[in-house]
Structure formats: structure tokens, C-alpha cells
C-alpha positions, 0 to 999 in steps of 0.5 A, spaced: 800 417 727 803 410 728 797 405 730 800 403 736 800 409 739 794 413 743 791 419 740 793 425 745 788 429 742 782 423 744 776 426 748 776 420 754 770 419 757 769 421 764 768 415 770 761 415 772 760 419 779 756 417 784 751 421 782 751 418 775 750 411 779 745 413 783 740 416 777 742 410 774 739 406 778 733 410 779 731 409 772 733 402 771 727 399 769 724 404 765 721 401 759 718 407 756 724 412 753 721 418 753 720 417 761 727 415 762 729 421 759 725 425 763 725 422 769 734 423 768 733 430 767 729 431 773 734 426 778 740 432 775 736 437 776 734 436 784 742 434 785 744 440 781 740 445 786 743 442 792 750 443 789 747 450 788 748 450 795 741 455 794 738 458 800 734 454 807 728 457 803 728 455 796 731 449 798 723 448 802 719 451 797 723 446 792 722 440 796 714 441 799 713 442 790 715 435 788 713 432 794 706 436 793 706 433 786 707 427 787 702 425 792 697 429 788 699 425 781 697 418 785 691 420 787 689 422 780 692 415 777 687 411 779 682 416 775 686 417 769 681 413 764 675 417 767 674 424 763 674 430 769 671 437 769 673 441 773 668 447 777 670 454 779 667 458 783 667 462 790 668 459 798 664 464 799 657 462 796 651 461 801 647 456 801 640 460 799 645 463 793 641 461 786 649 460 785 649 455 788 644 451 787 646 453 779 653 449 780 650 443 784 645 443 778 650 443 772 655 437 776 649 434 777 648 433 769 655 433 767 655 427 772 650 424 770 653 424 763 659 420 765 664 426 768 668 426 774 668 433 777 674 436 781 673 442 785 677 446 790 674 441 795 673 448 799 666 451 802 661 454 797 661 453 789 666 448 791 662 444 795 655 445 791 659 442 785 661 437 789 654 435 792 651 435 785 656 430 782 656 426 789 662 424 793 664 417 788 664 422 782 667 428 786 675 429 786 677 434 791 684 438 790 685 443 797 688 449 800 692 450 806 689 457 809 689 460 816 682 461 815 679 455 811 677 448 815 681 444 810 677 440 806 669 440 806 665 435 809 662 432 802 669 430 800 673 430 807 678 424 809 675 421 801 681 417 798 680 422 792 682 429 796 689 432 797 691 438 800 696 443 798 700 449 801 702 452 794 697 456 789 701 455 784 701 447 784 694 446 787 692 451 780 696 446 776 693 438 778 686 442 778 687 444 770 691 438 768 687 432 768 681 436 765 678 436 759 672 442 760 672 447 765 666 450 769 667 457 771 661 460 776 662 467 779 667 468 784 672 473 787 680 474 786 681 467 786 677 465 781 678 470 776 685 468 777 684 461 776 679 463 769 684 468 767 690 464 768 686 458 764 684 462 758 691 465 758 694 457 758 689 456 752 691 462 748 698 461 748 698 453 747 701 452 753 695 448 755 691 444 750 683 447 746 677 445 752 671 447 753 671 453 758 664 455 760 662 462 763 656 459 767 651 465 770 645 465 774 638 467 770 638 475 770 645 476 773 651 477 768 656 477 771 659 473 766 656 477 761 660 483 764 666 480 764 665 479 756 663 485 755 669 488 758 673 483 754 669 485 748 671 493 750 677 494 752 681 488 750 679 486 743 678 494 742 685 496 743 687 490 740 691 487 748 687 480 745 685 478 738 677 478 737 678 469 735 680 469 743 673 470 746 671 464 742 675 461 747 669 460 752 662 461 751 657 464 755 650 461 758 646 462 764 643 455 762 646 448 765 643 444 760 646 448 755 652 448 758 652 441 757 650 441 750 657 445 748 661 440 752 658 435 749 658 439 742 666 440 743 667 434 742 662 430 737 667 429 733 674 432 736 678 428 741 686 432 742 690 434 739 698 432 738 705 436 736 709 432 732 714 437 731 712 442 727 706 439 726 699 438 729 695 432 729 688 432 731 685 425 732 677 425 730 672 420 731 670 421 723 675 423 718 673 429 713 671 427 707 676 430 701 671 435 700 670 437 706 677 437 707 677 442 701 673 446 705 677 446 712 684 448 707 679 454 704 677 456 710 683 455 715 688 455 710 691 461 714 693 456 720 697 452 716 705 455 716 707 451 710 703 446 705 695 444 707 691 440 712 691 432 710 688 426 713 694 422 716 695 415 719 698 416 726 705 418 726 711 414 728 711 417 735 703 416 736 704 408 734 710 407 739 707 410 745 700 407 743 697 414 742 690 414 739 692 410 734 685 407 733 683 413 731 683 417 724 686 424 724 689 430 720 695 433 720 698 441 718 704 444 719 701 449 725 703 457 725 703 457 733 700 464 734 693 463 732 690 458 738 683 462 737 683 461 729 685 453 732 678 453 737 674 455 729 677 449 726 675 445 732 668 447 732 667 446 724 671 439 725 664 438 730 659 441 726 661 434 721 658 430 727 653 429 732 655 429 739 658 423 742 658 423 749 664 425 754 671 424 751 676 418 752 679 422 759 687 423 760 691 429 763 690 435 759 699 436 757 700 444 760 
């Protein structure tokens, strides 16, 4: 083809849209890339829906999510440093209810060790939680309901409450910025919350925390439910015998606390790069006991061995505890109760060490 002369078969670039301007100038300033990239996708989608011309509904549905989203992710910022847990438990819970002096108890402690804890912010185990732990130390996270005066007095009108319309986004802030769960006994929604927590654990859409099933001395009412999971579940192989250790079981608030605290004696979160998991530790395995992890858990690892490792060139650009020692494999995806074991011995080689470094748990 003669150098003076156009290449019919070129592909030229298409002039930018208003649309395009537009997302442009709303992620001009993003420093971070990642950020940029997502805050593109989201802007996209949103002007996507509407040339969907989708109906008056999901129009409705779709803006109060995002809009719901976002005043919740606001009220959270300023508490992103401290770590949270979240309690569940019934609205119907009575005052004179040894579970609700149980759950006043058990936030009390965990308050007292430097948690923050965030409730439904409803009537019940939710306010008992929230007295134990103290308004300053409570984060309240309401349903609208016809039969539900908003949020309880403990927390009402507090800077660190928001009220929602939906379940789904509501369940969402109440697991994404905790690092341990406390489930005392409840009805449909809080077995539907419990559930749906384990179901995030077992699959890795949600990260490895503590999950306590917390009864009353004499009443086991958790202690049926684990026995149904033992029964039914693992016995017609619906889940793997390595899920039930996916949470503990105790009537006792100090040992409740104990096991949160023993999850993370040595373990601080966990990472994937790629096909890799990167655990980042307080204090690295020696070589012998990393042996010893490759022995014991070799199962886990898809293809080559656990090994100590410097942080990963996405860690250090997003400065993502760098500071921290880790360990590295490539992981087989299907065996998050088997992962729960690698944590507990990772925290057998240490004391336990406080609460951990806070920040929201990825779903």
C-alpha cells in the first residue's frame, strides 16, 4: 500500500460521547487505579440501566441500593482503623431473658478489649449488645419495618447509625467491616443471617473470621443446631465434616472471647493474588514448621508448597500490610473448611495478641 495513503481496513477510534466525557470527569482525580477502574465500571453500569429503559421498579430498587450504600459506607469511614464485631440475635428478647444479659455480657468484654460492636440496632439481643458495649463503642445498622420503631434508644439519633430499607443491603454493611461475629439464638432472621455468614465462609466469598454460636448455660440452643448440622448435614455429605469448624460453640462469654482472641494470636487476613493466597502473620514459621504445614495441609495447595514470601507487587503499591511477614501457596478454591485448620495451627505458634489491625472484611 503507497505510504501516502490511508489504511481502508484501520480500526478508528470512536469520539468520545457525552457519556464518556461525563465518567470521565467524575474519576478525574483518582489516584489509585484500581479505584478508577471500578469507579468506571460502576458509572457504565448505572448509565447502562437506564438505556435499558428497565422498568419504574427496578429503577427504584437499583437507586435506593446505591444510595442506601453509600450513606452506610460514610458512616463507617471514620471507624475503618477500629476492629468490629458484629452480634446477632432476636428483637424479641425480653429484658429478664438470661440472653439478654448473656449478650450485654459478651459485648461488654469484647468492648473492654478494644472491639467495636455493631448490632442490628433493633430491640432485644441488639440493644442488649449495645448497652454492654456502650453507645461511643456501638454501631447501629437498622431495618425500616411497619412494626419496628426505628432504632433503639441506646443508639438513636448517634452519628454511628444508619437506617436501611432492604435485607439484603442491610445484611451486607453488617458483615463487611467485621472481623468476628457473635450469634446469640434467634428466629428466621437471625438464622438467616448466621446461615448466610457460614454460607459466605464456606464458599470464600467472605474471608475466614470467628463465628461464635453463643447459648445460655443450660439452654442449647446452639448446641441443637450443631447437632442437626452433624446429623443431617455432614452425614449425607450436604457439607464437609471440616465446615463445622467454621464456628465454635460455647455457653461461656469468656471463652467466647478467648477464641476470638486465639484467631488471631498469629493470623491477621488474608489476600488473593491471582491464584495465590497470601496469609500475612505476626510471626513467620520457621522452616521447620513450615514443613510441617506443607505435611499437614499439603492438600490445600494446588501446585507447588507453602512458603514464606515477601509481599507481593500488588500488596506494596496499595500498601497492604507490608509490614508484616506472610506465607504464600497456590490455593485449591474448594477447601475453605481445611483453610480455618491452617489458620488455627498458624495460631497455635503464638500467643494470643489483642484484637486485630480492623478494616473491612472483602464479600
Amino acid at each position: 500500500m503507497d505510504q501516502g495513503l490511508p489504511d481502508p481496513t484501520a480500526r478508528v477510534a470512536a469520539a468520545p460521547t457525552g457519556i464518556d466525557i461525563a465518567i470521565a470527569a467524575a474519576i478525574d482525580g483518582l489516584d489509585d487505579a484500581s479505584a478508577a477502574r471500578l469507579a468506571k465500571e460502576m458509572l457504565e453500569s448505572g448509565f447502562g440501566l437506564v438505556a435499558d429503559r428497565p422498568d419504574p421498579l427496578d429503577l427504584k430498587i437499583a437507586a435506593a441500593a446505591l444510595a442506601e450504600m453509600r450513606e452506610a459506607f460514610a458512616m463507617f469511614a471514620p471507624y475503618r482503623d477500629i476492629p468490629k464485631v458484629t452480634v446477632f440475635g432476636s428483637a424479641r428478647t425480653l429484658t429478664n431473658d438470661p440472653l439478654y444479659a448473656q449478650a450485654t455480657e459478651i459485648a461488654k468484654l469484647l468492648a473492654e478489649r478494644g472491639w467495636m460492636v455493631v448490632t442490628g440496632a433493633g430491640p432485644g439481643i441488639m440493644q442488649a449488645a449495645m448497652e454492654g458495649a456502650g453507645r461511643e463503642r456501638s454501631i447501629g445498622v437498622s431495618i425500616r419495618l411497619p412494626f419496628e420503631q426505628g432504632a433503639n434508644p441506646v443508639i438513636a439519633g448517634d452519628e454511628k447509625s444508619v437506617s436501611m430499607k432492604y435485607f439484603f443491603t442491610r445484611k451486607l454493611m453488617l458483615v463487611k467491616e467485621s472481623r468476628a461475629f457473635v450469634c446469640l439464638p434467634g428466629g428466621f432472621g437471625t438464622l438467616d443471617e448466621t446461615f448466610e455468614l457460614l454460607t459466605l465462609t464456606q464458599t470464600g466469598k467472605g474471608l475466614p473470621v470467628p463465628i461464635i454460636f453463643l447459648d445460655t448455660e443450660g439452654d442449647s440452643f446452639w448446641g441443637a443446631v450443631d447437632e442437626f448440622v452433624h446429623a443431617q448435614l455432614v452425614s449425607r455429605n450436604l457439607v464437609s465434616a471440616a465446615d463445622t469448624h467454621l464456628y465454635f460453640v460455647t455457653d461461656s462469654c469468656e471463652e467466647a472471647c478467648r477464641e476470638i482472641e486465639r484467631f488471631y494470636a498469629n493470623y491477621d487476613s488474608i489476600r488473593y493474588v491471582g491464584k495465590q493466597a497470601v496469609i500475612r502473620l505476626r510471626n513467620v514459621p520457621t522452616g521447620d514448621q513450615l514443613a510441617g504445614l506443607n505435611e499437614r495441609f499439603g492438600h490445600l495447595v494446588a501446585a507447588g508448597r507453602i512458603d514464606a514470601s515477601a509481599p507481593l507487587g500488588v500488596e506494596v503499591r496499595q500498601h497492604d500490610r507490608v509490614e508484616l511477614p506472610r506465607i504464600r501457596f497456590q490455593f485449591a478454591h474448594h477447601r475453605y473448611g481445611d483453610l480455618r485448620a491452617l489458620i488455627d495451627e498458624l495460631n497455635s505458634l503464638a500467643e494470643p495478641a489483642g484484637p486485630p489491625a480492623a478494616g473491612p472484611h472483602p464479600i
